[in-house]
C-alpha positions as CSV (number, residue, x, y, z in Angstrom):
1,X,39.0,30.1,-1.2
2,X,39.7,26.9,0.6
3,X,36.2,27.1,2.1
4,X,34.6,27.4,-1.3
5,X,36.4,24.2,-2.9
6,X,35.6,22.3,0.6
7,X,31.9,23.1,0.4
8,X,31.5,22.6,-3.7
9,X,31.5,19.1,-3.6
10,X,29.0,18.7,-1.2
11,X,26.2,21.4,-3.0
12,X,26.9,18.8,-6.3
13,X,26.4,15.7,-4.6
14,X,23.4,17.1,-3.1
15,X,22.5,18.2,-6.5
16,X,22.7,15.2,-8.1
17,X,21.0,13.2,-5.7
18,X,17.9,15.8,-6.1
19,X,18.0,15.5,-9.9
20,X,18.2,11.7,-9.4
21,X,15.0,11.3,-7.0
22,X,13.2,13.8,-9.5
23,X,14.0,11.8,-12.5
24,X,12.8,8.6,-10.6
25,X,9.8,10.1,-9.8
26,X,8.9,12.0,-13.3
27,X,9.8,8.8,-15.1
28,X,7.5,6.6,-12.7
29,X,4.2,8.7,-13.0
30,X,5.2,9.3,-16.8
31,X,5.1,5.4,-17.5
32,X,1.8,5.1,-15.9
33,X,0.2,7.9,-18.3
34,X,2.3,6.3,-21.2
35,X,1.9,2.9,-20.7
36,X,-2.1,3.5,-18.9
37,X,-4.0,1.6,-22.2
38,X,-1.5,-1.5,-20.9
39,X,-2.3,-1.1,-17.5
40,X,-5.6,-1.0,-18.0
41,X,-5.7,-4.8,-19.9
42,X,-4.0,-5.8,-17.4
43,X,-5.7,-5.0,-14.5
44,X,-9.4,-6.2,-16.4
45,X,-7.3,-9.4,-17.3
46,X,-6.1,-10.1,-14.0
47,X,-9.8,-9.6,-12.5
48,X,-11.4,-12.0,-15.2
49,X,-8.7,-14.6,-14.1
50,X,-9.2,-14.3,-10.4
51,X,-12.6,-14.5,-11.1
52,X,-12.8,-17.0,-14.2
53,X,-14.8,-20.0,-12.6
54,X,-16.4,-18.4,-9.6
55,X,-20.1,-18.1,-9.7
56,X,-20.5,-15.0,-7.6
57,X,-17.4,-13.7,-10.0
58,X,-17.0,-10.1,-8.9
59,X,-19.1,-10.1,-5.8
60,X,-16.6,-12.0,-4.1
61,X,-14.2,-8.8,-4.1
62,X,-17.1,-7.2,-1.7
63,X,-18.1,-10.7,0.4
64,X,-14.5,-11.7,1.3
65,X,-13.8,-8.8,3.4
66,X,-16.8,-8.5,4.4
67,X,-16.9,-12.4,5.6
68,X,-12.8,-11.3,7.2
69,X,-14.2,-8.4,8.6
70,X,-17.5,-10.4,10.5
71,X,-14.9,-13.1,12.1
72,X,-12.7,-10.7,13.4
73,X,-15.1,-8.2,14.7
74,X,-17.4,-11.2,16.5
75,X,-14.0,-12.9,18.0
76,X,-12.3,-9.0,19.1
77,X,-15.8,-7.2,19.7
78,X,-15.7,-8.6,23.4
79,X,-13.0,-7.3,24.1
80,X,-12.9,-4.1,22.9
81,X,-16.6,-4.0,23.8
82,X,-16.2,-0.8,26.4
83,X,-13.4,1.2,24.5
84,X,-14.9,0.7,20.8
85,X,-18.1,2.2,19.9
86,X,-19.3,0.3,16.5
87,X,-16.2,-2.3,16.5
88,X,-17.2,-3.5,13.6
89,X,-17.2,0.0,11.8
90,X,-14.0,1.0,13.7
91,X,-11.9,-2.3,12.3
92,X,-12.9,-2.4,8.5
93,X,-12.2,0.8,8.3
94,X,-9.0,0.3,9.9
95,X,-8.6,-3.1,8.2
96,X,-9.0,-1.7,4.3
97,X,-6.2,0.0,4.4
98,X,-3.9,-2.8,5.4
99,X,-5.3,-5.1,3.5
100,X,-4.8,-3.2,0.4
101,X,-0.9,-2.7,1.6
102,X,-0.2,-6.3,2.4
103,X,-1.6,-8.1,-0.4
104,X,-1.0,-5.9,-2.9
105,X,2.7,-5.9,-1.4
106,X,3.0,-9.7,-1.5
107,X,0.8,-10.6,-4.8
108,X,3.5,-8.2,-6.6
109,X,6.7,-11.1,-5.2
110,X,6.8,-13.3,-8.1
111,X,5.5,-10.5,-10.7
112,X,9.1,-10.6,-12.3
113,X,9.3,-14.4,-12.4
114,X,6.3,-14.5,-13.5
115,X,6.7,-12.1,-16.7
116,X,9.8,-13.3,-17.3
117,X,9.0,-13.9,-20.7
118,X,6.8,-11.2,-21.3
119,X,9.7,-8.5,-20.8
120,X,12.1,-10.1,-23.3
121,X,9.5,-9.7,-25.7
122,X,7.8,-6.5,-24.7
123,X,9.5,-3.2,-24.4
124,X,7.9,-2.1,-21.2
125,X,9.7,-0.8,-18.0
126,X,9.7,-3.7,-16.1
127,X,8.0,-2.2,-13.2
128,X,5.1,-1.6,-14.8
129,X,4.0,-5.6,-14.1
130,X,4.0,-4.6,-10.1
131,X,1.9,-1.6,-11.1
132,X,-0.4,-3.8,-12.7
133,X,-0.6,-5.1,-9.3
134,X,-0.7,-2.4,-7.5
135,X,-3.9,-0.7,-9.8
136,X,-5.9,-4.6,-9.4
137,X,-5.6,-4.0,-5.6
138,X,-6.9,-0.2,-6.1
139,X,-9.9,-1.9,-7.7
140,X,-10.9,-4.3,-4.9
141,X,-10.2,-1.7,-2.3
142,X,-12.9,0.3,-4.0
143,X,-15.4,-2.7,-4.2
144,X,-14.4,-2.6,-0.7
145,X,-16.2,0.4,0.1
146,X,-19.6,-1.4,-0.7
147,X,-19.7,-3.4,2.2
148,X,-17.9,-0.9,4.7
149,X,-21.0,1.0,4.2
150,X,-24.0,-2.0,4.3
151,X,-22.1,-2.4,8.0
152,X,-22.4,1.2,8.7
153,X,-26.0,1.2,7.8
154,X,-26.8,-1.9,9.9
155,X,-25.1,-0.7,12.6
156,X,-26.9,2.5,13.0
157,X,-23.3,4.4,12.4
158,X,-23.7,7.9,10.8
159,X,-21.4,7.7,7.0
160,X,-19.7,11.0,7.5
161,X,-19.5,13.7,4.6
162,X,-15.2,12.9,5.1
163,X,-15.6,9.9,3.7
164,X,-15.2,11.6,0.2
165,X,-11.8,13.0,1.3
166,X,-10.4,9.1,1.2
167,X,-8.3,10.0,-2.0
168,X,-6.6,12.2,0.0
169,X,-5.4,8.5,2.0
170,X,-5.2,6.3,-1.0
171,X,-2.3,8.9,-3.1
172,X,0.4,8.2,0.1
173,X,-1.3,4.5,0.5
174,X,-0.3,3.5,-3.0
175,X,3.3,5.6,-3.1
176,X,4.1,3.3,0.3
177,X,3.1,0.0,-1.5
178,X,4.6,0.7,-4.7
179,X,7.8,1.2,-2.6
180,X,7.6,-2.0,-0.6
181,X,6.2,-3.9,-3.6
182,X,8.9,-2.7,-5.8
183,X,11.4,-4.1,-3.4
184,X,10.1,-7.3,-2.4
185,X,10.0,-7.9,-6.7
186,X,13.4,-7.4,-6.4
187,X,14.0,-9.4,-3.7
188,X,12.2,-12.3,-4.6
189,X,14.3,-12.3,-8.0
190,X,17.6,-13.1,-6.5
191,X,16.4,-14.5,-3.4
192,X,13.7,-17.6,-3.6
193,X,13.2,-17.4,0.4
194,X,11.7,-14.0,0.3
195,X,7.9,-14.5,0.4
196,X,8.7,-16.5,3.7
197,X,10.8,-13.8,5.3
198,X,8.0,-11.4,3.7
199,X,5.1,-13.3,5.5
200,X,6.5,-13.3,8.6
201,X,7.7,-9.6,9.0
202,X,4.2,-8.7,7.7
203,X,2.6,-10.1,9.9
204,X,4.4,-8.8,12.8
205,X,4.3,-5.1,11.4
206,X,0.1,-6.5,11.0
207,X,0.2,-6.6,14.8
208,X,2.2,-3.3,15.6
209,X,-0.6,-1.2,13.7
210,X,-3.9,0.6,15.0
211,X,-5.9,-1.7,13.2
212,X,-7.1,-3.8,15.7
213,X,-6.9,-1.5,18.3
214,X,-6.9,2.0,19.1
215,X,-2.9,3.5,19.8
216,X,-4.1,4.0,23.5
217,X,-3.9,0.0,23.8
218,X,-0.3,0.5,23.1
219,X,2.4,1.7,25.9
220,X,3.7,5.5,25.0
221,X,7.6,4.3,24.6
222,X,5.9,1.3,21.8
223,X,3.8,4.0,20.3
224,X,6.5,6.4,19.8
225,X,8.6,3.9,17.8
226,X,5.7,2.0,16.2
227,X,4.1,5.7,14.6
228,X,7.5,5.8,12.9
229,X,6.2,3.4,10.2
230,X,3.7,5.7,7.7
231,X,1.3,2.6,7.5
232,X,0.7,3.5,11.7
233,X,-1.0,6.9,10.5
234,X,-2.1,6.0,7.3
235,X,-4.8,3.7,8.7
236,X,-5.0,6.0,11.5
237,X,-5.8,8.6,9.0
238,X,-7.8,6.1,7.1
239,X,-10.1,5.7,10.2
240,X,-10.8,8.8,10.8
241,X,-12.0,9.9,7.7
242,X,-14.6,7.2,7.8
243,X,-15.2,6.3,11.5
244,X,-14.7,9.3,13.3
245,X,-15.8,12.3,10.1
246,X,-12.5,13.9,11.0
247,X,-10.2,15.1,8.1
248,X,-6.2,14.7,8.8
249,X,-3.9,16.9,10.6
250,X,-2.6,19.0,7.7
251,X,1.4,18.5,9.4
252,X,0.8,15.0,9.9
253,X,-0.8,14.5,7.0
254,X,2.0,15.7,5.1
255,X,4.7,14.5,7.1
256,X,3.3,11.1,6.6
257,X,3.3,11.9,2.8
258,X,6.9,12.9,2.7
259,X,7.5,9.2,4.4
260,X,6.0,7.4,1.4
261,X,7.3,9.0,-1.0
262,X,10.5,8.4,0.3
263,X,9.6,4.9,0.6
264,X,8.8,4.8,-3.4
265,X,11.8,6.6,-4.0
266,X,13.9,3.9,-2.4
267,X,12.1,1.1,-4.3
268,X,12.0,2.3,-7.6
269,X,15.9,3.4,-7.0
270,X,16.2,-0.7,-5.9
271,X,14.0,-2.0,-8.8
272,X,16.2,0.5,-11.6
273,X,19.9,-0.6,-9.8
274,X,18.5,-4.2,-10.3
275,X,16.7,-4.8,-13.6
276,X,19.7,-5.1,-15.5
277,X,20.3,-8.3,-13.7
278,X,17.2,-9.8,-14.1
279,X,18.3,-11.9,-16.7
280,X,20.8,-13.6,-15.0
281,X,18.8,-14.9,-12.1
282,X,15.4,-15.7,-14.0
């Protein structure tokens, strides 16, 4: 008997954290369904702004990676020149995906501040603003695509039948930023120095993925820590789909899946232990 009451406790808290995580989760993908007509506006509204006064207007979401991508692979081409067939193919590829994850990660920093106004007005979960984020970025990633594949052509590289398993990236892709995003919202609310802080660890975490380099550039004791982040094998993952026609490791795949979800789980856990104190900071 003493062995039952000793274990109890432990099977309910265990419980109860499960039936917290699911109710995070069913109430996240819930709102986007709910609240999609909103997101929608949103995301069209924020891509008219960014694009109000520019003559090329929506072309610039396929030119300004393009443009990053031709820098980068005429500066690093030399030196990967006999390790990296088609350099140029192998880093946009590689380069997509972290671009998607870094800027949609720091445009959603001042989404709270920013909305401020919006939420007292506007009964909305208050996440949904990073969301709107998070969708806008969805869209230029798929412009994106447009000039991955003019490179390909030009280069002579084949455009692999994988490439139409990328959904099967971009689902643990957006759960990881929605995570991180959520909690640099957060952040930034009650502390104004975030988007420094932010920059800097980004850009280090920039330099400890595969996306300038293969992981056999890296030493095996650095690669064994730095494939611990799900970014390190979701642009690996990424890659391969589209540079080398290979489909994912099904255990790694979901392994890596398992990660970002538990990234989003501890963001929106953050973002719903925070939002009630919102007002007092903004």
């Amino acid at each position: 008997m003493q062995t039952a009451v000793a274990v109890e406790p432990v099977r309910s808290s265990s419980s109860v954290s499960s039936r917290v995580a699911s109710n995070l989760f069913i109430d996240f993908f819930r709102n986007i369904v709910q609240y999609r007509e909103y997101l929608k506006q949103s995301v069209a509204r924020d891509l008219r702004r960014r694009y109000k006064r520019s003559v090329l207007g929506y072309i610039w979401s396929m030119l300004n990676p393009l443009l990053m991508m031709t820098i980068l692979a005429i500066v690093f081409s030399n030196i990967m020149r006999h390790s990296v067939h088609d350099y140029a193919v192998f880093l946009f590829s590689g380069m997509l995906t972290w671009t998607y994850f870094s800027s949609t990660s720091q445009g959603c920093l001042g989404t709270i501040r920013a909305n401020a106004r919006i939420m007292e007005q506007v009964p909305v979960p208050k996440y949904i603003f990073p969301l709107s984020v998070g969708f806008s970025g969805l869209v230029d990633l798929l412009l994106s695509f447009v000039p991955l594949l003019l490179v390909m052509i030009v280069v002579g590289h084949d455009i692999p039948v994988t490439i139409f398993a990328v959904p099967l990236v971009l689902l643990p892709l957006f759960c990881i930023t929605m995570g991180i995003s959520l909690i640099c919202a957060v952040s930034n609310v009650f502390f104004e120095d975030t988007q420094h802080l932010v920059e800097v660890i980004f850009r280090a975490v920039y330099y400890l993925c595969p996306v300038l380099y293969t992981r056999e550039h890296l030493p095996q004791w650095l690669v064994k820590w730095a494939s611990l982040n799900p970014m390190f094998g979701l642009i690996e993952m990424m890659r391969g789909l589209i540079y080398d026609g290979q489909l994912p490791d099904a255990e790694k795949y979901f392994t890596n899946f398992g990660g970002c979800l538990v990234v989003l789980m501890i963001g929106l856990w953050i973002f719903r232990r925070a939002d009630r104190k919102f007002i007092y900071f903004l």
